[in-house]
C-alpha positions in Angstrom: 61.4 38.1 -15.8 58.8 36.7 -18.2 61.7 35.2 -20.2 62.6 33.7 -17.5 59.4 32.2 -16.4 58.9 31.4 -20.2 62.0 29.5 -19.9 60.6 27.6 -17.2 57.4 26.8 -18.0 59.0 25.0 -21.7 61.2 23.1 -19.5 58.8 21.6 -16.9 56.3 20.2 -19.5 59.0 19.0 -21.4 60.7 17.3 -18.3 57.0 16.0 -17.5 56.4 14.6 -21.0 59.5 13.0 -21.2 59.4 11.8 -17.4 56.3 10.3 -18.3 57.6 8.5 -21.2 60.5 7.2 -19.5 58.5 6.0 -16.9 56.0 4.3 -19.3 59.4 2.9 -21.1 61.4 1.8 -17.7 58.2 -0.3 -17.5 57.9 -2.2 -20.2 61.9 -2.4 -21.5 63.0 -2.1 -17.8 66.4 0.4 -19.0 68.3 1.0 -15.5 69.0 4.7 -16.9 65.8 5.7 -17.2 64.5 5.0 -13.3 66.6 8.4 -12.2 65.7 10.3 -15.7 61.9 10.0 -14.7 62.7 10.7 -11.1 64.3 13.6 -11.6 62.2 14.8 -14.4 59.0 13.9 -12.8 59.9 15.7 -9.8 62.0 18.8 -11.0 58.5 19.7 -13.4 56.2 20.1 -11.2 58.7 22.5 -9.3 59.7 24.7 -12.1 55.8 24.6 -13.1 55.5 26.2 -9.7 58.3 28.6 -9.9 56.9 30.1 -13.5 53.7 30.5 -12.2 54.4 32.5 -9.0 58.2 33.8 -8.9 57.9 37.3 -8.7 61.8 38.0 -6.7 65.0 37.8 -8.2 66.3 34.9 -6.5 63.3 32.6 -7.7 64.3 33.5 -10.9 67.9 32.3 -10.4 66.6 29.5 -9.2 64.4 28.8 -12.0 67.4 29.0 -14.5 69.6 26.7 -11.7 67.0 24.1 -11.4 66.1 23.7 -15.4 69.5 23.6 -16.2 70.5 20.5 -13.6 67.7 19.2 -14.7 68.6 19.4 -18.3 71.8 18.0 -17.3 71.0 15.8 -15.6 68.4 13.9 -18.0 69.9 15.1 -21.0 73.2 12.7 -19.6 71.0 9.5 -18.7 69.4 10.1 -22.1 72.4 10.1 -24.3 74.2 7.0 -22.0 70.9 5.1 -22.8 70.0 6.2 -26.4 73.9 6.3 -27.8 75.9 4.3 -25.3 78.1 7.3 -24.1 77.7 10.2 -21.9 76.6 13.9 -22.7 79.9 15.1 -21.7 82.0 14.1 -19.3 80.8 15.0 -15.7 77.4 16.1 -17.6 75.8 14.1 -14.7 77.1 14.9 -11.6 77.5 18.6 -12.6 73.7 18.5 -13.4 73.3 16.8 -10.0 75.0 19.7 -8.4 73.0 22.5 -9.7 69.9 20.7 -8.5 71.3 21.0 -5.3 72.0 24.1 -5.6 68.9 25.2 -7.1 66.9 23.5 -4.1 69.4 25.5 -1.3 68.5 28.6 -3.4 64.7 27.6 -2.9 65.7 27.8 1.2 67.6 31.1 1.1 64.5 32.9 -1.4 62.5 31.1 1.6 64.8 32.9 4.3 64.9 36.2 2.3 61.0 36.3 2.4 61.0 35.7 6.0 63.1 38.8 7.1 60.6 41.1 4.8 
């Protein structure tokens, strides 16, 4: 488990660092791909921040691993198309999109298993 929370800890500050730098960039160079890198960076860090610090069930740390990736994905996808003109892979987007949303559902059900204890 402290792997795991390693894991996410290293991800959420470098989501937030490079969230913050392609906010500071979408500013100033105004790059369309960079609006939903820094949203979904900016808002997947704070969460995984949250999830290493406190996770102490099996699920959370699922949903650690879940959310990081997506978001790794996800940004790592809007990255490349901006930087290099071409996708991660293809579907690298969407599929990161989709374990986001799954991470987030496995959020609820850690949230429902708590509530039966």
């Amino acid at each position: 488990m402290i792997v795991i929370k390693s894991i996410a800890l290293i991800v959420a500050g470098l989501l937030g660092a490079s969230g913050v730098a392609a906010a500071a960039a979408l500013s100033h160079a105004g790059a369309d791909l960079l609006a939903p890198y820094a949203l979904i960076a900016l808002t997947h860090a704070p969460a995984l921040l949250a999830l290493g610090l406190v996770a102490r069930t099996r699920i959370l740390s699922v949903t650690m691993l879940i959310l990081a990736l997506g978001a790794i994905l996800f940004c790592a996808d809007l990255a490349t198309r901006h930087f290099a003109g071409h996708g991660l892979f293809p579907m690298a987007a969407p599929i990161g999109g989709m374990l986001l949303i799954a991470g987030w559902l496995a959020v609820t059900l850690a949230g429902l298993a708590a509530l039966r204890r």
